[in-house]
FILUM-77816 format. One record per residue (C-alpha): residue number from 1; residue in three letters; x, y, z. Coordinates in nm, 4 decimals. Example, Ala and Ser with C-alpha at 12.3 -4.5 7.8 and 13.67 -1.06 7.14 Angstrom:
! residues 2
(1; ALA; (1.2300; -0.4500; 0.7800)),
(2; SER; (1.3670; -0.1060; 0.7140)),
//
This chain:
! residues 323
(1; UNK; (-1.3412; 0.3248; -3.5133)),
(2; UNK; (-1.3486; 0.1471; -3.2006)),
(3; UNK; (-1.2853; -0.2079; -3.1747)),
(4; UNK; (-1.5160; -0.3476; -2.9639)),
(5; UNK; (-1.3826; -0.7291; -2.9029)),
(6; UNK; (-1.2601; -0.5986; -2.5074)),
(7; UNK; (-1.6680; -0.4804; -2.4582)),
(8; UNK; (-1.7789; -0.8536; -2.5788)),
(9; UNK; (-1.5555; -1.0152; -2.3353)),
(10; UNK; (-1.6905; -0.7370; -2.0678)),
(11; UNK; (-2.0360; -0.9105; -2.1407)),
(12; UNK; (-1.9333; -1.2720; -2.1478)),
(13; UNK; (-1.7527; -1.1926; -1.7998)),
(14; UNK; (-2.1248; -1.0508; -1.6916)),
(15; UNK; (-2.3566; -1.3749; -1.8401)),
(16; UNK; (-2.1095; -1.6081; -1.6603)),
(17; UNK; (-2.0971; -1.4148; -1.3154)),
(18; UNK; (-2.2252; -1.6192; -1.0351)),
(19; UNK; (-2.4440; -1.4179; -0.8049)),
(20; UNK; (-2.6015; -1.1215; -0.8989)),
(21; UNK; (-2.6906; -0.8968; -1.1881)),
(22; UNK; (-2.3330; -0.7587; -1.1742)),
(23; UNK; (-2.2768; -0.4051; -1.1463)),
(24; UNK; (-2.0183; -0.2410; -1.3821)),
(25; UNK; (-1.7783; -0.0565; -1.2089)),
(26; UNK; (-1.5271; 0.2396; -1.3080)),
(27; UNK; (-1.3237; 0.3036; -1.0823)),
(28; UNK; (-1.1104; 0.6800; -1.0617)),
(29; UNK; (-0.7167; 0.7338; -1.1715)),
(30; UNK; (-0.6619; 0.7698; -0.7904)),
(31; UNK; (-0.3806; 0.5193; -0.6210)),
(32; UNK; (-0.3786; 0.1865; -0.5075)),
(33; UNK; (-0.5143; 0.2648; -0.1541)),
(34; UNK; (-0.7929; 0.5058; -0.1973)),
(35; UNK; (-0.9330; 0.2729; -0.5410)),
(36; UNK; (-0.9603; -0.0200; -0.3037)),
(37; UNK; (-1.1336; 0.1386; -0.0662)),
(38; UNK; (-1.3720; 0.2935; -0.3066)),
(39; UNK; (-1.3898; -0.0955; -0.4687)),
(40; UNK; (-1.4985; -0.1710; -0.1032)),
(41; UNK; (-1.7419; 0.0610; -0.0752)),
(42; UNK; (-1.9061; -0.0381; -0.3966)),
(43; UNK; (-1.9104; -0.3723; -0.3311)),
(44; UNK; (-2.0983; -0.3538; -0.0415)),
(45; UNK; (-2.3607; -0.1304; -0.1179)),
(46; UNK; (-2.3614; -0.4190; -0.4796)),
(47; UNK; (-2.4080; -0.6835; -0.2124)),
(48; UNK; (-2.7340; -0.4827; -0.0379)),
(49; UNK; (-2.8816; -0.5095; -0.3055)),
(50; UNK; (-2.7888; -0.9085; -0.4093)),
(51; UNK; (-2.5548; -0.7721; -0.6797)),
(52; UNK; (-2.1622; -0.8604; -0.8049)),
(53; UNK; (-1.9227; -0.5541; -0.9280)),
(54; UNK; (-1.7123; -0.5806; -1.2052)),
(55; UNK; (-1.4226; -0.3462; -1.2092)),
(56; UNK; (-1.2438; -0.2406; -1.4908)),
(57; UNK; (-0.9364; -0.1861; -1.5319)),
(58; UNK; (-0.7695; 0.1788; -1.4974)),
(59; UNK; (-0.4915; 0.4006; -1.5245)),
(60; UNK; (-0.3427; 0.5793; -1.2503)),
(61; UNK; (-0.2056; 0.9214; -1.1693)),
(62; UNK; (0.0290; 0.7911; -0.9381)),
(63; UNK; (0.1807; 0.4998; -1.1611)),
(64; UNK; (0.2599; 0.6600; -1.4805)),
(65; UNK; (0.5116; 0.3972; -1.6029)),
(66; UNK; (0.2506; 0.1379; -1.6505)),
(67; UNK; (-0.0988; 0.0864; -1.8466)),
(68; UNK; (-0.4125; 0.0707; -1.7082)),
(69; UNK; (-0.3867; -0.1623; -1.3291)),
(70; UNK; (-0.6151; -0.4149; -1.2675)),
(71; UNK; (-0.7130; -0.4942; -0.8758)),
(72; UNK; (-0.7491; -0.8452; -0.9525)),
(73; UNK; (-0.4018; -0.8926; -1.0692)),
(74; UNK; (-0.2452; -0.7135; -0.6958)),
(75; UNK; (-0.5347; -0.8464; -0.4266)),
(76; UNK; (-0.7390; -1.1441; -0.3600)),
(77; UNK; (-1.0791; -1.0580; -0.3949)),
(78; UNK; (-1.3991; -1.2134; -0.3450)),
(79; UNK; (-1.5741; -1.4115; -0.6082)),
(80; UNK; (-1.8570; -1.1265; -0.6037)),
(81; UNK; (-1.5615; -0.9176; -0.8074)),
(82; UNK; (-1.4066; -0.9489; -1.1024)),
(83; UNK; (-1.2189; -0.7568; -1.3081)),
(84; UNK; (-1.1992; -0.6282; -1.6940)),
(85; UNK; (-0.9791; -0.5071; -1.9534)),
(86; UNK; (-1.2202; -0.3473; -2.1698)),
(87; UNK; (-1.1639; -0.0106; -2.2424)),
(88; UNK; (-1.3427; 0.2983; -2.0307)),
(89; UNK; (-1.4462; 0.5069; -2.3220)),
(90; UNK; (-1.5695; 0.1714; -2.5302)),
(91; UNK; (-1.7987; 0.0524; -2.2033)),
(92; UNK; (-1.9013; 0.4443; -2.1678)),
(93; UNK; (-2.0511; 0.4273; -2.5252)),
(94; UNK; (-2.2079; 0.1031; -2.5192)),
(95; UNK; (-2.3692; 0.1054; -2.1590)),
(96; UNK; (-2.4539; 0.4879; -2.1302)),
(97; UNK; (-2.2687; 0.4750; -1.7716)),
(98; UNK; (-2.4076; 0.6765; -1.4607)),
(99; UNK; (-2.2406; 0.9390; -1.3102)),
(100; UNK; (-2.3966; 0.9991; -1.0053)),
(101; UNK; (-2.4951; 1.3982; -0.9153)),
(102; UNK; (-2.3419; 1.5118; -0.5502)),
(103; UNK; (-2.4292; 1.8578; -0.5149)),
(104; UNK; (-2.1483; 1.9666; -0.2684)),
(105; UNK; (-1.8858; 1.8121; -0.5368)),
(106; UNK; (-2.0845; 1.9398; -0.8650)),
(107; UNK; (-2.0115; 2.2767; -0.7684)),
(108; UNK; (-1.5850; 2.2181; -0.8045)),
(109; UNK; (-1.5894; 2.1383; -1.1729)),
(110; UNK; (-1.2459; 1.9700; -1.0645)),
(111; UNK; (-1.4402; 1.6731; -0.8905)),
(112; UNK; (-1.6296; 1.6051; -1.2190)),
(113; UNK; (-1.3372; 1.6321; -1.4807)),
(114; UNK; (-1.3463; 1.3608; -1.7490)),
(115; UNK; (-0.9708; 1.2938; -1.6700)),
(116; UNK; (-1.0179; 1.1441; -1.3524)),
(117; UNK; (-1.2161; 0.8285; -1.5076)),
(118; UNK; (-0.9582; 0.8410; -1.8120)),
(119; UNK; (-1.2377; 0.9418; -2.0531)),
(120; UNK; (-1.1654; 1.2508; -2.3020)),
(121; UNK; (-1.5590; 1.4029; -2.1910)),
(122; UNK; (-1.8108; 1.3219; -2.0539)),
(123; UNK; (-2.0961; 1.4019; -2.2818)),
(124; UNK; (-2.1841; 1.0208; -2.3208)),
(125; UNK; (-2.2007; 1.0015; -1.9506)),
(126; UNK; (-2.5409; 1.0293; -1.7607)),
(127; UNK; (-2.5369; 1.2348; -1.4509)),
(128; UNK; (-2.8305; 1.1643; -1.1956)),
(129; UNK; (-2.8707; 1.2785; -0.8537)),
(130; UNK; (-3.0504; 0.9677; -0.8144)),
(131; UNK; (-2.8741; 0.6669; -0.8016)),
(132; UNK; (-3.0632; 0.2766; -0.7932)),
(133; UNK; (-2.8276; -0.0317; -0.6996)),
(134; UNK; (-3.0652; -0.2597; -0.8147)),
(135; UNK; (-3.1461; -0.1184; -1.2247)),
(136; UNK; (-2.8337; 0.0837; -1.2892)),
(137; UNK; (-2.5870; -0.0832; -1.5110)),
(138; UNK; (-2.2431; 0.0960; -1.5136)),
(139; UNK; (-2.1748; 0.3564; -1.2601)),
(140; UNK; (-1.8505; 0.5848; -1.2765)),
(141; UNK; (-1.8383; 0.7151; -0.9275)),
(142; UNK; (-1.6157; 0.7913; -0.6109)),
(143; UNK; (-1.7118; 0.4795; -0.3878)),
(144; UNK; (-1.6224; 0.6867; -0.0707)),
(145; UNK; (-1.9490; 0.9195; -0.1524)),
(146; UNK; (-2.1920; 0.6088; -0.0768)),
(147; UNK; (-2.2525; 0.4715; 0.2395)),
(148; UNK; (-1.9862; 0.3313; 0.4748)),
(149; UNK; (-1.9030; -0.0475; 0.4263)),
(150; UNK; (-2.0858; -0.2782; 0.6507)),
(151; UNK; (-1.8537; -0.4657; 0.8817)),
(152; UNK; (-1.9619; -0.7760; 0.7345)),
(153; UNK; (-1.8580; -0.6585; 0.4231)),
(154; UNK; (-1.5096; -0.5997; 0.4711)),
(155; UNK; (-1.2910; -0.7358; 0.2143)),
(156; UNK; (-1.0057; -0.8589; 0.3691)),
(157; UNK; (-0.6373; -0.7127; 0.2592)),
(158; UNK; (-0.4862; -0.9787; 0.1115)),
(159; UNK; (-0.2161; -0.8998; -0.1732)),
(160; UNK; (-0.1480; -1.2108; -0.3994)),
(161; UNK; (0.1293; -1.4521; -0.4129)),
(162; UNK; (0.3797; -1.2871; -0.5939)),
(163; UNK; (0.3379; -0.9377; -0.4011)),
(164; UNK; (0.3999; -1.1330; -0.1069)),
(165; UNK; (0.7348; -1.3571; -0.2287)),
(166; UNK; (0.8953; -1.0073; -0.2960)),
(167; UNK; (0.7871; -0.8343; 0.0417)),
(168; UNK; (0.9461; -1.1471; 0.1924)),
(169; UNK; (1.3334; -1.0683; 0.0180)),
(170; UNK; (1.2966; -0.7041; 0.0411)),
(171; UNK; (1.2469; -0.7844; 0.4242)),
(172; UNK; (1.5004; -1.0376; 0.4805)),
(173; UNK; (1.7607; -0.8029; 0.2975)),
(174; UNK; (1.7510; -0.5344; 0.5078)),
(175; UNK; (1.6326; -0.6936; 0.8110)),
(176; UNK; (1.7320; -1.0179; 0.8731)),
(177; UNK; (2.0032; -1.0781; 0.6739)),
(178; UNK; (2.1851; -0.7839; 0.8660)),
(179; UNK; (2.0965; -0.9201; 1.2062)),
(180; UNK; (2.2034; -1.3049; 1.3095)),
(181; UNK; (2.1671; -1.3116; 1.6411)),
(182; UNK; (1.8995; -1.1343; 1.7516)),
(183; UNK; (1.5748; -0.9983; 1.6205)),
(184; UNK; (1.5714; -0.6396; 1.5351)),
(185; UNK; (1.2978; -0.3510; 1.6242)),
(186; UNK; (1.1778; -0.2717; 1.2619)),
(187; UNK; (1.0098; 0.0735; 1.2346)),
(188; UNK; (0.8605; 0.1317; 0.9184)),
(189; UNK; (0.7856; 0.5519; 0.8790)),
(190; UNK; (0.5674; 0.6175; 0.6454)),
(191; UNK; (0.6687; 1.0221; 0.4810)),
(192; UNK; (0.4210; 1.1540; 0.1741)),
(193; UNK; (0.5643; 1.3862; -0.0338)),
(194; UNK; (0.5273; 1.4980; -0.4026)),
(195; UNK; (0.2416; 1.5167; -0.4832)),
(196; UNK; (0.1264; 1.5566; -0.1267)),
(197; UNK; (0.2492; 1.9197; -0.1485)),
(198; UNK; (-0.1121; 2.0549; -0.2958)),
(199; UNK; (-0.2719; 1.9602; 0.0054)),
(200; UNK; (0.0175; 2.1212; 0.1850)),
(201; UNK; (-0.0890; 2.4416; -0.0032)),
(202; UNK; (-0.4164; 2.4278; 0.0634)),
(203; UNK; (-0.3388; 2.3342; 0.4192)),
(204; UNK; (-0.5558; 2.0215; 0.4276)),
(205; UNK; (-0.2139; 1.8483; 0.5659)),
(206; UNK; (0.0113; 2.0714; 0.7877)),
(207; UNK; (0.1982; 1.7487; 0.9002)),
(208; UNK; (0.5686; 1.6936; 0.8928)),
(209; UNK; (0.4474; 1.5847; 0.5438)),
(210; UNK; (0.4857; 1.9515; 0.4903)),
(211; UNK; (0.8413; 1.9926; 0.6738)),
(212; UNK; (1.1599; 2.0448; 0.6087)),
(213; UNK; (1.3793; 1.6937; 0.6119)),
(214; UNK; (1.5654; 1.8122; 0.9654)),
(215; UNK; (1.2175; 1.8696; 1.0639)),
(216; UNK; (1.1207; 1.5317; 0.9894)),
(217; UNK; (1.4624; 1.3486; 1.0894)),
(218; UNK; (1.3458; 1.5330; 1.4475)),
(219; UNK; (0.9886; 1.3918; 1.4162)),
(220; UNK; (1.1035; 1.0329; 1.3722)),
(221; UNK; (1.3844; 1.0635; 1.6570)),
(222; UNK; (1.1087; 1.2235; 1.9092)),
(223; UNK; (0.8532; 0.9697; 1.7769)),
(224; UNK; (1.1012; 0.7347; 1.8474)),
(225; UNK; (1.2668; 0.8067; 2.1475)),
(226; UNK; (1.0637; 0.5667; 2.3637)),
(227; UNK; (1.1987; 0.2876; 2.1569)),
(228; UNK; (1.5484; 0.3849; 2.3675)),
(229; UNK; (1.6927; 0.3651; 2.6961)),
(230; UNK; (1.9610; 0.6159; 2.8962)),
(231; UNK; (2.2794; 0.4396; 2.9706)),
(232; UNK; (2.4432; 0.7029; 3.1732)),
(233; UNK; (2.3331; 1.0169; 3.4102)),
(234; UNK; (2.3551; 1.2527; 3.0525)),
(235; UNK; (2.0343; 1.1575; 2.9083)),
(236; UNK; (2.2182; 1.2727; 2.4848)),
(237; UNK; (2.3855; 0.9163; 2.5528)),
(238; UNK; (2.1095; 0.6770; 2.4416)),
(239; UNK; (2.1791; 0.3335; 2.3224)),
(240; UNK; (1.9092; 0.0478; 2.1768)),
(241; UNK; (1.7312; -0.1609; 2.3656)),
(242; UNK; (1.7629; -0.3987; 2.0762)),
(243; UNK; (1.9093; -0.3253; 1.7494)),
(244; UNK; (1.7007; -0.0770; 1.5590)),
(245; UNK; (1.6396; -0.0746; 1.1838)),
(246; UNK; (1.4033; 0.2359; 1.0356)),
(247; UNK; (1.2514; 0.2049; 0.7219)),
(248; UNK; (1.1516; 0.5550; 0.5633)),
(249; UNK; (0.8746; 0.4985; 0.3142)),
(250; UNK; (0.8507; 0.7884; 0.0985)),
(251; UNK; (0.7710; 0.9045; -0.2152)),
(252; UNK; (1.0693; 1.1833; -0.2209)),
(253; UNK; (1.2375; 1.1981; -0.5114)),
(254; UNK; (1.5094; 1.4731; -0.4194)),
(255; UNK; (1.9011; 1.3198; -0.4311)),
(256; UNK; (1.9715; 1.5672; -0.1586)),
(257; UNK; (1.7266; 1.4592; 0.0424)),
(258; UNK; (1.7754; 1.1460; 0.0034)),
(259; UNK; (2.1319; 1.1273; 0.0887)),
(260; UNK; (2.0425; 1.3026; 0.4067)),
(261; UNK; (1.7948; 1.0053; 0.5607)),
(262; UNK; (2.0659; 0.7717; 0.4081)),
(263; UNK; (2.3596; 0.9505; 0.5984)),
(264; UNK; (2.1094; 1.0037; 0.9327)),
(265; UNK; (2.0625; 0.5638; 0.9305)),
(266; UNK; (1.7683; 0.5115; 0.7349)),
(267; UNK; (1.6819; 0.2847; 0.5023)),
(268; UNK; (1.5192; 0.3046; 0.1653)),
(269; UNK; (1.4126; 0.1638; -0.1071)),
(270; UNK; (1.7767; 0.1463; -0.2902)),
(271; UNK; (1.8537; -0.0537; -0.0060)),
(272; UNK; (1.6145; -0.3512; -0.0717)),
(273; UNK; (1.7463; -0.6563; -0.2380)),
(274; UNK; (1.6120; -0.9275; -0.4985)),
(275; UNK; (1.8311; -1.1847; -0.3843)),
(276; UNK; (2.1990; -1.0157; -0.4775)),
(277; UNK; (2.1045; -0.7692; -0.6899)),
(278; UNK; (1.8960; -0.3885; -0.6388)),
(279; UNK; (1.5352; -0.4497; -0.6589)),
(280; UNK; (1.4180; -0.3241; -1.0158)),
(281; UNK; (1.0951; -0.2995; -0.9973)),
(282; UNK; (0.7821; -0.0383; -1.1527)),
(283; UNK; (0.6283; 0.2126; -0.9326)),
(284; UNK; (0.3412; 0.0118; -0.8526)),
(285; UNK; (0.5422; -0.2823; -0.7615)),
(286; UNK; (0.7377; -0.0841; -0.5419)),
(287; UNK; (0.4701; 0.0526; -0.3948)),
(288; UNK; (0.3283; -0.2503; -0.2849)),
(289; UNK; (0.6319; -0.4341; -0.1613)),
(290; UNK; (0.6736; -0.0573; 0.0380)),
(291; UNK; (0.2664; -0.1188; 0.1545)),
(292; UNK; (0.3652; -0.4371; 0.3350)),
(293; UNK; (0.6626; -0.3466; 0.5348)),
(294; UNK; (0.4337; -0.0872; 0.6694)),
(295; UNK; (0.1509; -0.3180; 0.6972)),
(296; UNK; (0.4046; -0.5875; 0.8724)),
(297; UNK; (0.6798; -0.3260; 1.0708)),
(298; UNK; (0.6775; -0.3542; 1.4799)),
(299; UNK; (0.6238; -0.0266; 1.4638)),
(300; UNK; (0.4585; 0.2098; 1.1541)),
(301; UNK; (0.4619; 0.5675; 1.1837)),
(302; UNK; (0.2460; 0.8396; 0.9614)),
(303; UNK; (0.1288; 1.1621; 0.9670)),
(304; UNK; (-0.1281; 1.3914; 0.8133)),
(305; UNK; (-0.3836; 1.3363; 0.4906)),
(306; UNK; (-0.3155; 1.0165; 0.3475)),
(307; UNK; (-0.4986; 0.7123; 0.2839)),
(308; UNK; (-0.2150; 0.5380; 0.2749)),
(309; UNK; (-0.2233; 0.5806; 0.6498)),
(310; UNK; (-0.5935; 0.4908; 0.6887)),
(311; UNK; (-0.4940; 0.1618; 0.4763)),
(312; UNK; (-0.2112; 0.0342; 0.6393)),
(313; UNK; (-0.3922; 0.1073; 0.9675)),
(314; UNK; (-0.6555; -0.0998; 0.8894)),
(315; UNK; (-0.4403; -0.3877; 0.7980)),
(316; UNK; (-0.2307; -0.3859; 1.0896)),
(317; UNK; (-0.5490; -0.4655; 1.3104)),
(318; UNK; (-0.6601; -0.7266; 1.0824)),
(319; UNK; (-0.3520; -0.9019; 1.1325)),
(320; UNK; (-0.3260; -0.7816; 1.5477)),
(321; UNK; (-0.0097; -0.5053; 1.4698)),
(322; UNK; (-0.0660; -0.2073; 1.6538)),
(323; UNK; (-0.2052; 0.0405; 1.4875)),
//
C-alpha cells in the first residue's frame, strides 16, 4: 500500500510554482555530472515552451552510501527548478509518466531498463516516440537525447554554501597551509577508474584511464613537464619553477595503487583536512569537494570518456581557468 503523502506535497510544490505549467522531471541513477547536465537540457527545452521542471529526487549508481540525492540540496538553481522527495514509483502511478521512444536506443534493451530510473518495471510507464513540451506531464528521460541547451539557457555552476566552506579547508590543507611564502602551482589530475573499466572493454575510452599506474605516473610527468625548467646541461635534473603540488582525483580504490601515487608525490583525498582532523565525509560529499579543486586548480588535467571532464571544463571557462 503506498503512502501517498510525498505525491500530495509533489502537487502542492506544482500549484505554488511561479512560471509555468511545471514539467515533472525524473531524472536517471547516473552521477552528479551527467544528471546536471541532463537537468540542463530539460530545463531549457521546459523554458521553450514557457514551462518550470520539477526534479525529483534520485538514487545514484555511483553514491551507494546515501538515499536518493536531491540537486537542490548540492547547486543553486534557478527559480524555474525545484526539487521533490516524492517517491519515483508513487509519481509513476499517479501521473502515468512518459518515456520517450528513441529508436537507435530502443533497440539495446540496456538503455530502457527500469533500474536506471529506480523503478522495479516499467509497465506503468508510457513510451511515445512523440514527445510534446507543452501537454506532457511527467517525463522519465535522458535529457542529453533532446536538443542542445540554448546559450541563454545555461545554468550557471554554482555549488551551495556548504559545498563551498569545505572545498575552501580541503584547499588550504594541502595547499596553503604547506606553503608560507610563496604561492604554489596546483595541478589538479583528474584519473577515472572503476567503474570506468566497461568502457575500457568496450574500447569507448582507450585513455590512460585504461593504463597501468606507471603508465599514468608517466602521463602526468610528460603532461607536466612544461610546468619545469633544466637547471644544468643534463636535462634528468629538473627543478620547479615554483613549488608544485599535484592533486590526483581518482576514483581508485586499490591500496597498492594508492600507495604508489602517494610514494611518487601526489596527493589524495586522505590527505585533505577538516580543520585538524581527516576529512570524513560520504561519497557524494567527497566528490564534490574533489569537483572543485578541479574546477578551481591552475592547472586540471583529464583524459578519455568522462563527463566529469566535459563538466569541470565547462566551469573553468565560466570562471576564466583554462580549460
Amino acid at each position: 500500500i503506498f503512502n501517498y503523502e510525498e505525491v500530495y506535497n509533489l502537487k502542492e510544490i506544482i500549484q505554488l510554482f511561479s512560471g509555468g505549467k511545471p514539467l515533472i522531471y525524473i531524472p536517471t541513477r547516473e552521477g552528479l555530472t551527467s544528471r546536471y547536465q541532463q537537468l540542463e537540457r530539460m530545463h531549457s527545452n521546459a523554458l521553450r515552451s514557457n514551462r518550470s521542471i520539477v526534479v525529483l529526487d534520485n538514487y545514484s549508481v555511483h553514491y551507494k552510501d546515501l538515499g536518493r540525492i536531491s540537486l537542490c540540496n548540492i547547486f543553486e538553481l534557478p527559480p524555474t527548478i525545484q526539487c521533490s522527495s516524492a517517491a519515483v514509483d508513487k509519481v509513476v502511478e499517479v501521473y502515468r509518466c512518459t518515456l520517450p521512444y528513441v529508436p537507435k536506443l530502443y533497440e539495446n534493451p540496456n538503455q530502457y531498463k527500469p533500474s536506471n530510473f529506480g523503478l522495479r518495471d516499467l509497465q506503468k510507464v508510457n513510451k511515445q516516440e512523440s514527445f510534446s513540451w507543452d501537454k506532457t506531464i511527467c517525463t522519465l528521460a535522458y535529457g542529453f537525447y533532446f536538443n542542445e541547451t540554448t546559450s541563454n539557457h545555461i545554468i550557471p555552476i554554482r555549488f551551495k554554501e556548504q559545498y563551498v566552506t569545505l572545498y575552501a579547508k580541503a584547499f588550504r590543507s594541502i595547499v596553503q597551509n604547506t606553503f608560507t611564502t610563496i604561492k604554489p602551482l596546483f595541478i589538479v589530475v583528474h584519473w577515472r577508474r572503476g567503474d570506468q573499466a566497461g568502457r575500457c572493454k568496450k574500447f569507448e575510452d582507450v585513455s590512460i584511464n585504461c593504463g597501468s599506474v606507471d603508465d599514468f605516473i608517466t602521463k602526468v610527468r610528460n603532461e607536466t613537464s612544461s610546468y619545469l625548467q633544466a637547471t644544468t646541461t643534463n636535462t634528468l635534473e629538473m627543478t620547479p619553477k615554483r613549488p608544485i603540488v599535484t592533486y590526483i582525483a581518482t576514483n581508485e580504490r586499490d591500496p597498492a595503487i594508492l600507495r604508489k601515487l602517494e610514494a611518487n608525490g601526489y596527493k589524495l583525498f586522505k590527505h585533505l583536512k577538516w580543520q585538524r582532523n581527516i576529512l570524513r565525509v560520504d561519497t557524494l560529499t567527497a566528490f564534490v569537494v574533489e569537483l572543485q579543486l578541479m574546477i578551481h586548480a591552475d592547472v586540471f588535467l583529464g583524459w578519455g570518456t568522462t563527463g566529469i571532464g566535459h563538466f569541470v571544463r565547462r566551469a573553468r571557462a565560466e570562471i576564466g581557468h583554462p580549460m
